[in-house]
N, C-alpha and C positions, 0 to 999 in steps of 0.2 A: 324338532326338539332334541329326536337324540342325537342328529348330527351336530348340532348347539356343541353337545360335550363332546363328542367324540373329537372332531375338529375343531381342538382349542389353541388359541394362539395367545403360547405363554411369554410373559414381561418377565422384567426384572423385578417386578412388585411382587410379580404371583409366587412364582421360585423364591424369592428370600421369606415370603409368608411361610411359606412352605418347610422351607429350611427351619426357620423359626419355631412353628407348630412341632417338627420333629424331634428340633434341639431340647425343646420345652417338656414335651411327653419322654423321651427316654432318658433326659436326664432326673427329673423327678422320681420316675419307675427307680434309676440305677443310685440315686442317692439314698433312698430308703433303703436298697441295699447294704448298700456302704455304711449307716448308719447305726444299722442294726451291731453289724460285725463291730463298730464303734464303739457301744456303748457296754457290748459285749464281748470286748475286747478279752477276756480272760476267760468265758466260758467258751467260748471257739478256739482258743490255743491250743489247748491239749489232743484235739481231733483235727486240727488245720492239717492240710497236705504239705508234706516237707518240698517243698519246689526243689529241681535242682540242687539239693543238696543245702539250702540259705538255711535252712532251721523255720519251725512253724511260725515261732515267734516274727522272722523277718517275712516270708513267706506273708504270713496276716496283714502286718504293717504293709506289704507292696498293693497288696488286696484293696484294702482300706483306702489308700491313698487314691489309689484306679477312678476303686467304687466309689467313694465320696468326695474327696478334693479336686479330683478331673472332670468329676460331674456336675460340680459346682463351677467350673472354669467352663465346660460346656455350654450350662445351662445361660452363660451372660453371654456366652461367643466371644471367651476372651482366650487368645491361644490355643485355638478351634485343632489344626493340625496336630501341632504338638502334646494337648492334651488327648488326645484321641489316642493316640498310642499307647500308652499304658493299658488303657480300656480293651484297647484291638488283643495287645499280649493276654491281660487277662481273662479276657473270654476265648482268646484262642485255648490258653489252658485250661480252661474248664471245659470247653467242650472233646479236646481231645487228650486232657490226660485225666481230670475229675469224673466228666462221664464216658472216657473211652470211645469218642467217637461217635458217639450216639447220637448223631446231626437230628432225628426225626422221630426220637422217644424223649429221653431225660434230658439231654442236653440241649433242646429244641430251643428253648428261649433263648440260652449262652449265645446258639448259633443267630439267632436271631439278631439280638444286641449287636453280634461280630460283623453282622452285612452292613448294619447301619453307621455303626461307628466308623467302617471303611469309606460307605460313602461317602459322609461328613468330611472326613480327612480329604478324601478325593473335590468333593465341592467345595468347602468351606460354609462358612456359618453363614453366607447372602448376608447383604445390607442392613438386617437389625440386628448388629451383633457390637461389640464393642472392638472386634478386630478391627470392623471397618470405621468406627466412629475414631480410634486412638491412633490406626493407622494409615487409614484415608484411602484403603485401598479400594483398585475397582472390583468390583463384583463382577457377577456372571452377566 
């Protein structure tokens, strides 16, 4: 039985489930994110981190857009690479300029989000996504 799982011999079905189950749990987790700062758009301004110099106000707005509209684009698997990006940036900066680095205290989960969202970019969204339904592309 446990060589059953140990030695599993994975499809194209099991990987895009897979992909799919991923895209589905971190984007949901990362749009209540985004959400929040959304709706809370003005009680977060005033303490937001000035990125780079953009002002908090833009700084929020690039947040927002990350956390919520990339993760909405995520969550269907539509411009899987593309929208991953932002997400990658934005958690790269929380984790190394929001928590300083702190890969394995505070900024544990940022880091977390960061591996995944790479992946994603690196695999793509497998076969239930709409990348592959609109663009016909092959899969893994």
């Amino acid at each position: 039985m446990i060589r059953k799982f140990a030695l599993r011999n994975y499809t194209e079905t099991t990987v895009s489930l897979a992909l799919l189950i991923l895209r589905i749990g971190v984007s949901v987790l990362m749009i209540h994110h985004g959400y929040d700062k959304l709706v809370h758009f003005r009680e977060y301004e005033p303490q937001f981190m000035n990125f780079i110099g953009l002002g908090t106000t833009a700084s929020l707005a690039l947040v927002v857009f990350a956390e919520f509209f990339c993760s909405a684009l995520l969550l269907v698997g539509f411009l899987t690479s593309v929208s991953t990006i932002p997400l990658i940036i934005t958690m790269g900066v929380a984790v190394f300029m929001a928590h300083d680095g702190a890969v394995f205290a505070k900024g544990e989960l940022a880091t977390l989000y960061l591996f995944v969202y790479i992946a994603l970019m690196i695999v793509g969204p497998g076969k239930y996504s709409l990348d592959a339904i609109l663009f016909k592309k092959e899969s893994l």
